[in-house]
N, C-alpha and C positions, 0 to 999 in steps of 0.2 A: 360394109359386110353384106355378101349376101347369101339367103338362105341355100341351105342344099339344094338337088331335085327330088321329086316328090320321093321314088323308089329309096332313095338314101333318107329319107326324112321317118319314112315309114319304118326302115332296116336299124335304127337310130331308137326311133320309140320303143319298137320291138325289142331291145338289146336293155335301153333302161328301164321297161318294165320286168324284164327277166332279173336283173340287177338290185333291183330296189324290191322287189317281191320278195328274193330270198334273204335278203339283209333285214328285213321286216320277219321272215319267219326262223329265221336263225337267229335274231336277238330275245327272242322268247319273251319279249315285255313291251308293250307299246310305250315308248319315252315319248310324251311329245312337247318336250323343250326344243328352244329354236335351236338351241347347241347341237342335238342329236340331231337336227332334221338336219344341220347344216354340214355337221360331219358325214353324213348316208350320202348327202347330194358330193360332197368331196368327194368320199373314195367313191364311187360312180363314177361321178365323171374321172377319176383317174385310172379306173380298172378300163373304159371303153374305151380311153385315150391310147392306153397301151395295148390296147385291143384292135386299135387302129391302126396303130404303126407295126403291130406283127403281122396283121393282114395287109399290108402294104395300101390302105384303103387311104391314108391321111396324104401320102404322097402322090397317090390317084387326084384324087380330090384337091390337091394344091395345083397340080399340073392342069387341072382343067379350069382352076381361077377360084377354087374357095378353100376360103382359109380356116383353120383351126376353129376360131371363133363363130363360124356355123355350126360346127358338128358340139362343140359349147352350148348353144343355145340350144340345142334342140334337145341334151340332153336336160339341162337348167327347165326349162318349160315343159319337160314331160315330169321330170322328178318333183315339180312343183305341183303341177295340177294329180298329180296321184299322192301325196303330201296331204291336198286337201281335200279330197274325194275321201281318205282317210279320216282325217280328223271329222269331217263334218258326217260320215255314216256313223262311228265310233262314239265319241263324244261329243262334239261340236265345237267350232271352231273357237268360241272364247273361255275354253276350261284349258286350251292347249300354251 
């Protein structure tokens, strides 16, 4: 697997910070069970996934030799480290 390039990697953050930002302020309650975090990181990546294929960006990106599973991770490792940048301002990370 390998990763995007940089312009997609940055356009990718950008998309799951706007993503997981308002899934955070539309739930009106900070949950921080792994369940919740795991479902926000789910639909994420499945609202950018089909954000991709309506922007024709997933077919782009296949044609030029990366697969799915880049635009996966990048989402997976931004939702994760804003995840704990979260818990550890908020509460900290072992009350979560």
């Amino acid at each position: 697997m390998e990763m995007l390039p940089g312009p997609y990697i940055r356009v990718y953050v950008w998309r799951t910070t706007l993503v997981w930002v308002a899934l955070h302020a539309f739930s009106r309650s900070l949950n921080f069970s792994f369940r919740a975090f795991m479902l926000a990181l789910a639909f994420t990546i499945a609202v950018l996934l089909l954000d991709a294929e309506r922007r024709s960006e997933r077919r782009f990106l296949a044609n030029l030799g990366f697969s799915r599973a880049g635009i996966v991770a990048a989402i997976l490792l931004t939702g994760s480290a804003l995840e704990i940048v979260l818990r550890l301002v908020t509460r900290g990370l072992a009350n979560g």
